[in-house]
N, C-alpha and C positions, 0 to 999 in steps of 0.2 A: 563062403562065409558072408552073411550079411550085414551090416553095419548101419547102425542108428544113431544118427546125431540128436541130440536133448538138449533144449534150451531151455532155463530154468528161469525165469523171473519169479525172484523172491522176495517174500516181504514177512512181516512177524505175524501177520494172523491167514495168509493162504499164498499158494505159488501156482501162479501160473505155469505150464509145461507144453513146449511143440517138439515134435518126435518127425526128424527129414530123413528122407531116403540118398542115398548115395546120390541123384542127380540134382538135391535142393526140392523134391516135391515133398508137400507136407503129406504125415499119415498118419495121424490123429493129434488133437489137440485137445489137454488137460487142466482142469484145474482141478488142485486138492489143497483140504485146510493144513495149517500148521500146527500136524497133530503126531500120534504114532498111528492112526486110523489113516490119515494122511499119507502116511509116508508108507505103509503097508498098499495103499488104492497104488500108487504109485509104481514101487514094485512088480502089481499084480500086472497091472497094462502090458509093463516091458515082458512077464512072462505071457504075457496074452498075443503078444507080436512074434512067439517064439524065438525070441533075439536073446541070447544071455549077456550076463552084464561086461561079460567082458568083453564084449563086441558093441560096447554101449561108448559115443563119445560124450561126454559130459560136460555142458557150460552154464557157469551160475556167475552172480556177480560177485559171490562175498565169499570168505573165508571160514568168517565168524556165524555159524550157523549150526545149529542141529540137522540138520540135511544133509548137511554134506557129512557129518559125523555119519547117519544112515547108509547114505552111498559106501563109503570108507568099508563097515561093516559088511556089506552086503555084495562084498566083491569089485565094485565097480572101479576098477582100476585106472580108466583113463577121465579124469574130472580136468578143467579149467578151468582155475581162476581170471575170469577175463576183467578188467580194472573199469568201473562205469564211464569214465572219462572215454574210454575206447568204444565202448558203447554209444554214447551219444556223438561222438566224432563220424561215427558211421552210420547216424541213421538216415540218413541222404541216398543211403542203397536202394532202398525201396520205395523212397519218396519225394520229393521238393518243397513238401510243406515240412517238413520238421514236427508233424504230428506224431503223439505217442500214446497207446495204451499197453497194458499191461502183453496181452496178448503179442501185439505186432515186437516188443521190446525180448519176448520169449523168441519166435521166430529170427531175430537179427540174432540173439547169440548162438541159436542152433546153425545160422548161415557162418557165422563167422567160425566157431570150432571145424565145419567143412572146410571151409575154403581157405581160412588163415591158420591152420595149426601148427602150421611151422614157421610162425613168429609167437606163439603160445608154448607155455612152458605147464606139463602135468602138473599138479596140486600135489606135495605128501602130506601127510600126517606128522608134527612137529614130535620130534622125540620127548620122554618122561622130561631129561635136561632140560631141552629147550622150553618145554609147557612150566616148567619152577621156575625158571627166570623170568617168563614172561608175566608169571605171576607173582613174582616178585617185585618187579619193573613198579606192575600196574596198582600196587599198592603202595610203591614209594610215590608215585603219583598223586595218587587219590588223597594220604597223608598231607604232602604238600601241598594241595590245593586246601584243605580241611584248614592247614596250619592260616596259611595265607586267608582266607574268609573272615577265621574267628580271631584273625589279628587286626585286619581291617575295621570288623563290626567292635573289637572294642578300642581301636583306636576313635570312631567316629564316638563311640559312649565315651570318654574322655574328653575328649573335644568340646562336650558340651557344660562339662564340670571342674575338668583339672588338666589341664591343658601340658601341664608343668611335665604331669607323671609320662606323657609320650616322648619327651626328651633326655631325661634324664641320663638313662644311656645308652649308646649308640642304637639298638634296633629292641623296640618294641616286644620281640616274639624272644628275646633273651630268656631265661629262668631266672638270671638274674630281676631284668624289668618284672615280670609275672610276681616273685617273689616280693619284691617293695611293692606292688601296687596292690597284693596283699596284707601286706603288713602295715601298711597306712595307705587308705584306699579314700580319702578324702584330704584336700587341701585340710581343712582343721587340723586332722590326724599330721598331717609332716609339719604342721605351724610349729612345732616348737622342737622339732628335731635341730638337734647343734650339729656340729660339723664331725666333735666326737663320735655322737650316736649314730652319726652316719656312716665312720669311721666302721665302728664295730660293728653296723649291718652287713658291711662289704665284708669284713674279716669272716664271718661267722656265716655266709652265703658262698666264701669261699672266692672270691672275687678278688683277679690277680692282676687288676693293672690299678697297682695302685697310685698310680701316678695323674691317672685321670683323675683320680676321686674330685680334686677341689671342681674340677671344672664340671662334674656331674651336679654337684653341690650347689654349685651357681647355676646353673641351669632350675634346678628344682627351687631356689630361691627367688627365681625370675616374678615381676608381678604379673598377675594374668587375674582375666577378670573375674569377678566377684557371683557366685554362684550356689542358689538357695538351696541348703541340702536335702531339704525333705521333696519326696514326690521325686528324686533321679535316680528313678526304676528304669533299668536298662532294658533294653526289650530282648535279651539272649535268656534259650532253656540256660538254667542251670541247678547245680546239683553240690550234694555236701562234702568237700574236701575228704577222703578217706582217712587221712592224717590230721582233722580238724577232732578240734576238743570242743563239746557240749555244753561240761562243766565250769561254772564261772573260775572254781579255782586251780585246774588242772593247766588254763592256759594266760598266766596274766597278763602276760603282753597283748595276746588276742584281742585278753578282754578290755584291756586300757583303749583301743584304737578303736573297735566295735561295739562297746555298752554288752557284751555278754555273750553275743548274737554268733553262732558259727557260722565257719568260713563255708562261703560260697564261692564255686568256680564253674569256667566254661568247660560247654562238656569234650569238646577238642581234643581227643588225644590225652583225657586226664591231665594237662597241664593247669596249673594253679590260671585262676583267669580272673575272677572280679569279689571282692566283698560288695553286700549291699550294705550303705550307711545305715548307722543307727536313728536315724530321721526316718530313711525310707525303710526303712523294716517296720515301722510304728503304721505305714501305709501298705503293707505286702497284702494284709489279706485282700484288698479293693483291688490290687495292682493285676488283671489278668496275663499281664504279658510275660509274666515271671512264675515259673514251675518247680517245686523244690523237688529234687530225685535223690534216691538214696533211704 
């Protein structure tokens, strides 16, 4: 039985490939794009060597790859995952400069699946489970980072106008906060909110500590500086509330804090995210920073 070690240096548009014989002598060396024409050229060699694949040892540096998905398919049953750290800790094998190309970086993994494979652990295939939580995981991620960005970008657009509304109550990215900074989304709009009306946004939002209230209340009564409403076009896409009303008379609270104008939000996750004032909506059409979607 003959035995082929393959060293993969991989990247997203071609992979390098070196094919050592049982004693470390190279016997051919590869390159193929990152294709299925590619990964077919690939294939063909190893049956051009008359080596099957199961007599194929296999080293790549990544996990996350369509190649290795090929391999997997195509029988190849002994892959390793070698970790790049491991990689460049050994490239002193072959040399003193610590120089690297593509090429010489395919060769060190093919040495190393010879000589070190028994501190290297086979690759499998993550079960249907395991592949749904991982993709589960990676989107509760993604969400949160989403959440976290489009809370930041409209904390800093507050900051330059209503300083008051990032306080109000405890964290910014609440439905609650989202919800008042729709509902009166400029200092003017909360001027003449009483402590009642404020009373009754919390009730009607649903909003259970109500013990904080006074002190949310003083918060948003705090002075802060004085800030020209026309022309504070925020610079975030955004899009038209699905639950916003049009019509002047279908929504008249909307319309008392807005001049008419339907609700705009960030596009986040559909969370409620910014009105633009009735000043700067008289400036939208010039404004190109701002996109209506919907």
């Amino acid at each position: 039985m003959k035995v082929v070690y393959i060293g993969i240096d991989w990247s997203t548009q071609k992979h390098d490939i070196v094919y050592l014989n049982e004693e470390g002598g190279l016997i051919v060396y590869q390159t193929i794009p990152h294709s299925p024409a590619g990964f077919e050229a690939f294939d063909a060699q190893r049956e051009g060597l008359g080596v099957s694949a199961e007599d194929c040892l296999v080293g790549i540096e990544t996990e996350h790859n369509l190649f290795i998905d090929f391999l997997s398919s195509r029988s190849y049953q002994q892959i390793y995952v070698i970790p790049p750290s491991t990689i460049k800790d050994t490239r002193g094998r072959f040399g003193a400069s610590g120089a690297k190309t593509d090429r010489s970086d395919a060769h060190l993994i093919a040495d190393l699946v010879r000589t070190d494979r028994a501190r290297l652990h086979v690759w499998q295939a993550d079960s249907p489970l395991t592949q749904q939580i991982t993709a589960l995981v990676s989107l509760e991620l993604f969400l949160t980072r989403t959440i976290v960005q489009s809370t930041n970008r409209l904390r800093e657009a507050l900051w330059r106008y209503y300083p008051n509304a990032t306080k109000v109550f405890s964290h910014l990215d609440l439905p609650i906060s989202l919800e008042f900074i729709c509902e009166f989304p400029t200092p003017k709009a909360a001027a003449g909110l009483t402590f009642e009306d404020f009373q009754g946004f919390a009730k009607a939002h649903h909003y259970t500590h109500s013990s904080k209230l006074a002190g949310c209340y003083a918060r948003l009564q705090q002075p802060q500086p004085a800030a020209k409403e026309r022309g504070n076009c925020v610079g975030l896409p955004i899009h038209r509330h699905p639950s916003s009303a049009s019509g002047s008379a279908s929504n008249p609270r909307q319309n008392r804090h807005t001049g008419g104008n339907p609700k705009l939000v960030c596009p986040a996750s559909g969370l409620p995210g910014l009105f633009i004032s009735a000043g700067c909506w008289e400036d939208f059409g010039s404004c190109p920073a701002l996109q209506v979607r919907g």
